[in-house]
C-alpha positions in Angstrom: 0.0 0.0 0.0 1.8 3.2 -1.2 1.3 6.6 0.9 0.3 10.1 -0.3 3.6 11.8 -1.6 4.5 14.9 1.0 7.5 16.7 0.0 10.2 15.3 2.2 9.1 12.5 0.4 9.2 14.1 -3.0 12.7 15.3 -2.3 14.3 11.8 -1.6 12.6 10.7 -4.6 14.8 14.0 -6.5 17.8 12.9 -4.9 18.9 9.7 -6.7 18.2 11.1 -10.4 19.8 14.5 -9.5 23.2 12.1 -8.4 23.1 9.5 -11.2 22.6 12.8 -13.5 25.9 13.9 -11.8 27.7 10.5 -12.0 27.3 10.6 -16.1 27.8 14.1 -15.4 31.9 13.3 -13.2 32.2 10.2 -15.4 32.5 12.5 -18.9 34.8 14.6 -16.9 37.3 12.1 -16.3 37.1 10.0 -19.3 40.7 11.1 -20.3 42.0 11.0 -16.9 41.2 7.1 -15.9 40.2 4.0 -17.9 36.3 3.2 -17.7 36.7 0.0 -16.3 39.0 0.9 -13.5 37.2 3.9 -12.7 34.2 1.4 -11.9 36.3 -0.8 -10.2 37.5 2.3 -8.1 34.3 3.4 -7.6 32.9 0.1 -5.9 36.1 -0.6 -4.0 35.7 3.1 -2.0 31.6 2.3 -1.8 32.4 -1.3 0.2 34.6 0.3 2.4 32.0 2.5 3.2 29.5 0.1 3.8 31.5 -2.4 5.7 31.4 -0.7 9.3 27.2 -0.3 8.2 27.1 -3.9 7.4 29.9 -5.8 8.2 28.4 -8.9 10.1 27.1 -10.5 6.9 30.6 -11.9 6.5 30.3 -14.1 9.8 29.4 -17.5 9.2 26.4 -18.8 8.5 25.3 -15.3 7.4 22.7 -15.0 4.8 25.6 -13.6 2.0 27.2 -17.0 2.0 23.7 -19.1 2.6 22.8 -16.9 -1.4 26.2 -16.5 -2.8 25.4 -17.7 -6.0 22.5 -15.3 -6.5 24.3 -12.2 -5.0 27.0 -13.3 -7.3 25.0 -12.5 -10.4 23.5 -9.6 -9.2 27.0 -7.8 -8.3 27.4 -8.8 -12.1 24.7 -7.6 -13.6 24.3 -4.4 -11.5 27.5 -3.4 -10.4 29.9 -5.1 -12.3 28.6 -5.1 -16.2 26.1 -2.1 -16.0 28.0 0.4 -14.7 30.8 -0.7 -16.3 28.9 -0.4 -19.6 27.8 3.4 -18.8 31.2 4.9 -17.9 32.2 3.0 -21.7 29.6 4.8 -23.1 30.5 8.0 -21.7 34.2 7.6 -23.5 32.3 8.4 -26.8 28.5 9.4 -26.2 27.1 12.7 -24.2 25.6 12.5 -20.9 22.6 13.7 -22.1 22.3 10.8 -24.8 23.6 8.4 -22.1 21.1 9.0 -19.8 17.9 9.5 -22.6 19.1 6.0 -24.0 18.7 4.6 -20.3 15.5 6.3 -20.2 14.5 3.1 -22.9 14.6 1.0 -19.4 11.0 0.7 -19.1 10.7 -1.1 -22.9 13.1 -3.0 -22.2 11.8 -4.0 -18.6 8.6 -5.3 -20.3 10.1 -7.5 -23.1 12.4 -8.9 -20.3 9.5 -9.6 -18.2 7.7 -11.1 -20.7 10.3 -13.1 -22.6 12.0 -15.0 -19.7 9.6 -14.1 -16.0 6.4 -14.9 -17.2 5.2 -11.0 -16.9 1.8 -9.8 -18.8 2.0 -7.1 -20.8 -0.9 -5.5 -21.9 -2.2 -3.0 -24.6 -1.2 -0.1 -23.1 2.1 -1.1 -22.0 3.0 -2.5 -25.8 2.0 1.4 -26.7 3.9 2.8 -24.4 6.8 1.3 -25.2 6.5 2.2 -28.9 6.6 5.9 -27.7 9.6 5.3 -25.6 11.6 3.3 -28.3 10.2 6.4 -30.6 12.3 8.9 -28.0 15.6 6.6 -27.7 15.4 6.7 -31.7 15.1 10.1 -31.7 18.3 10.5 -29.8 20.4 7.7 -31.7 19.4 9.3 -34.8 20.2 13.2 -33.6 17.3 14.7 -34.6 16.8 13.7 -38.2 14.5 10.7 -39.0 15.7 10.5 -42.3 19.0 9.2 -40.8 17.7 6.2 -39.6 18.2 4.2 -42.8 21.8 5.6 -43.0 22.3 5.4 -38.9 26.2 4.8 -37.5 25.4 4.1 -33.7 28.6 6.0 -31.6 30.2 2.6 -29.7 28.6 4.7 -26.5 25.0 4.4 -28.0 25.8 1.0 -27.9 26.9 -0.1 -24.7 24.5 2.1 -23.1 21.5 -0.5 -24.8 23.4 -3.4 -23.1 23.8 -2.3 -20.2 20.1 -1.2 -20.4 19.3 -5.1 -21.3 21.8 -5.6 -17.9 19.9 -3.4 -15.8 16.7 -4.9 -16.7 17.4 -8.6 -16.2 19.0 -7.0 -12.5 15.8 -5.5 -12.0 13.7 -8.6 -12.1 16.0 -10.9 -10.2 15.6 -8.1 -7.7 12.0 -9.1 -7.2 12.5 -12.9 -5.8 11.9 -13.2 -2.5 14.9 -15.8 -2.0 16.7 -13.3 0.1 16.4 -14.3 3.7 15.3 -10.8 5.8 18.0 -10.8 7.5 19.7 -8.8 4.6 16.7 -7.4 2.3 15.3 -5.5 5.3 18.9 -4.2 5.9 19.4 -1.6 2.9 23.0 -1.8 3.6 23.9 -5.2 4.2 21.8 -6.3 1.2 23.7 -3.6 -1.1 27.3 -4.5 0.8 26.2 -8.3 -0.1 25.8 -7.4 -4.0 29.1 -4.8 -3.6 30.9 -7.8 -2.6 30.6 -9.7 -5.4 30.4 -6.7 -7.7 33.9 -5.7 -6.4 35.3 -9.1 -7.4 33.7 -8.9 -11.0 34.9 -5.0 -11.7 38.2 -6.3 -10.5 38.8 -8.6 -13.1 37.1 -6.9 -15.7 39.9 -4.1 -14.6 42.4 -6.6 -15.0 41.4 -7.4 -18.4 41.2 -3.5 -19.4 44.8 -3.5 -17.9 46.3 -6.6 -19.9 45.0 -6.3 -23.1 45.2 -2.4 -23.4 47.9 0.5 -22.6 45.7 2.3 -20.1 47.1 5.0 -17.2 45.7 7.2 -14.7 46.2 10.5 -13.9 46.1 11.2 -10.4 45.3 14.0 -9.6 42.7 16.4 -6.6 39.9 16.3 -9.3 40.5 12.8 -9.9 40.1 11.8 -6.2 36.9 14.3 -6.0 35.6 12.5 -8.3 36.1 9.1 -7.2 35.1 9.9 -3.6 32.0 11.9 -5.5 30.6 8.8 -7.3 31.5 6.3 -4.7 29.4 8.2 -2.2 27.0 9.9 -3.9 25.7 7.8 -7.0 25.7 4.6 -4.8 25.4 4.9 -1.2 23.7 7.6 -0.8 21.1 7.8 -3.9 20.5 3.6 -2.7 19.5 4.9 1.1 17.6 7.7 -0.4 15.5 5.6 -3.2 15.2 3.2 -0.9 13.4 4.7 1.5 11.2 6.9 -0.8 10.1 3.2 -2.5 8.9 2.3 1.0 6.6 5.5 1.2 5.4 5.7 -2.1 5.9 2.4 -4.3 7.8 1.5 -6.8 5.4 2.7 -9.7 5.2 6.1 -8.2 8.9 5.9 -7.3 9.8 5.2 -11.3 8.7 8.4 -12.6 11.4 10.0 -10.5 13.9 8.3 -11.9 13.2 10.1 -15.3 14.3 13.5 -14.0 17.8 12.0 -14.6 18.2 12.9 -18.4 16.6 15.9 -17.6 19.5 17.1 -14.6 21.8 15.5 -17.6 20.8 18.1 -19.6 21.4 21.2 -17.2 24.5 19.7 -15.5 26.0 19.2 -19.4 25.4 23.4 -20.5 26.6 24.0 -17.0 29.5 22.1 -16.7 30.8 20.9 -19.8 29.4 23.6 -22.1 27.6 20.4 -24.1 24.1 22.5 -24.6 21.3 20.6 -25.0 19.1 20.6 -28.6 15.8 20.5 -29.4 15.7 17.0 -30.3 16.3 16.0 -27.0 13.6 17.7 -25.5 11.3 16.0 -27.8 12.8 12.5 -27.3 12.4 13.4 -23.5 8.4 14.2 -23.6 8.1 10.8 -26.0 10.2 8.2 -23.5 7.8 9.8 -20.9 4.6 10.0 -22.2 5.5 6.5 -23.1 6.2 5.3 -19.2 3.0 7.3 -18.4 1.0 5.7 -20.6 2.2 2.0 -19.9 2.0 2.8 -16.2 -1.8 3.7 -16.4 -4.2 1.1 -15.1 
C-alpha cells in the first residue's frame, strides 16, 4: 500500500536522479584521466569500504551472504559489475545527455524482459507505451533527423548504453524474488554491501582485463580523487539509502517516474559544466520516453 507523496518524500525521490545525473555528469569529466573499467572498479572498491562498518556482520558464518552466494553473485554482475561498467564505456564516446535518454528506454526494455524469460503480462497499453519510448531513444540515436535512420552509424557509447540497459533490466527482475532471507533485504545496507561484494570481485577482473589487453594509465590528480570519492558516495550509497526509503513511502510505480528527472538534470548539469548545450531534439525525445512510461504505467 503506497502513501500520499508529502514533500520530504518528493525530495528523496529527486535525490537519486539529481546524483546519477551527476555520476554521467563526473564520469564525462574524467574520461581522459582514468580508464572506464578501472574507474568502476575504483568506484565500488571506495563504496564497500563504506558500507563495511554499516554492514559488516554479513561476513560471519552462516550469514545469509554465503547461505545466497550464487545469486548475490549474479547480481553484483549484472548491477554493479557489467552495467556500470557499460555506462562509464559509453561515456568515452557518447554525451551524458544521450547516455542518460538512451537509459531512459529502461521501461521497454523491462517489459520484453518480463515477458520473454519471467512470465510477466504485458498489456495494450504497455505495448504502446513502449513504442513511444523506443520512438524517443530513436530520436536521440538518430540526432534529430528521421531521415537518418536508414543511414544510422550508432557511436560505440549508444551501444553499450543499450546493453547495459538489457543488464539493468534482467538485475531488476532478479531483484523481485523473494529468495533473500530478511535478514539482509530489510537491511538496505547489508543487502547492497552483499551485491558490492561480489560486484567488487567482478569490476576487478574486468579491470584486469582493461589493464592486460590495453595500454591504459591514470592520472592522479585532486579532481580525480573528488571525483572518485564523488561517485563512490553519492551515485551509490547515498542515492541507494535515499531511493530506498522513498520506495517504502510511495511504491515502486510512483517511485519510477522520478527516476526520469535524470536525463533531464543530464541536460542542465551538461550546458553547465561541460558547455555540451542541449538541442531540441532532445527535448522532444524526452516528452516521447515519458509520455510512453506514463502511458504503460496507467491502469
Amino acid at each position: 500500500m503506497t502513501s500520499k507523496i508529502t514533500p520530504s518524500t518528493a525530495l528523496l525521490l529527486v535525490i537519486p536522479p539529481l546524483l546519477w545525473a551527476g555520476n554521467a555528469i563526473v564520469g564525462r569529466m574524467v574520461h581522459a584521466l582514468v580508464p572506464p573499467i578501472t574507474l568502476n572498479f575504483l568506484r565500488w572498491a571506495i563504496a564497500l569500504l563504506i558500507l563495511l562498518p554499516l554492514a559488516g556482520t554479513i561476513y560471519r558464518q552462516g550469514s545469509g551472504l554465503w547461505m545466497h552466494w550464487r545469486r548475490f553473485a549474479l547480481l553484483g554482475l549484472l548491477g554493479i559489475g557489467i552495467y556500470n561498467a557499460l555506462q562509464y564505456l559509453a561515456l568515452q564516446s557518447s554525451t551524458p545527455i544521450n547516455v542518460t535518454l538512451v537509459a531512459a528506454s529502461m521501461p521497454v526494455w523491462m517489459l520484453v524482459i518480463g515477458g520473454m524469460f519471467f512470465g510477466a503480462q504485458v498489456s495494450r497499453k504497455q505495448i504502446t507505451g513502449a513504442a513511444f519510448s523506443v520512438a524517443g531513444v530513436l530520436l536521440v540515436l538518430s540526432r534529430g533527423d528521421w531521415h537518418q535512420l536508414l543511414s544510422m552509424r550508432l557511436v560505440p557509447g549508444d551501444i553499450f548504453m543499450i546493453l547495459a540497459a538489457i543488464a539493468w533490466s534482467v538485475y531488476s527482475w532478479l531483484l523481485t524474488s523473494d529468495k533473500d532471507p530478511d535478514a539482509i533485504r530489510g537491511d538496505w545496507a547489508s543487502f547492497l554491501l552483499a551485491q558490492v561484494t561480489f560486484g567488487v570481485m567482478w569490476s576487478g577482473v574486468f579491470a584486469a582485463g582493461e589493464w592486460m589487453v590495453g595500454d591504459p594509465h591514470i592520472y592522479w590528480s585532486w579532481p580525480l580523487a573528488a571525483a572518485l570519492i564523488y561517485v563512490a558516495v553519492g551515485p551509490a550509497v547515498i542515492a541507494f539509502r535515499c531511493w530506498g526509503i522513498g520506495v517504502q513511502r510511495v511504491g515502486p510505480s510512483i517511485a519510477a517516474f522520478f527516476s526520469n528527472l535524470t536525463p533531464l538534470f543530464a541536460a542542465l548539469m551538461s550546458s553547465a559544466f561541460l558547455g555540451e548545450m542541449p538541442h531540441v531534439y532532445h527535448a522532444a525525445a524526452f516528452a516521447l520516453i515519458v509520455s510512453g512510461i506514463v502511458l504503460s504505467s496507467r491502469r
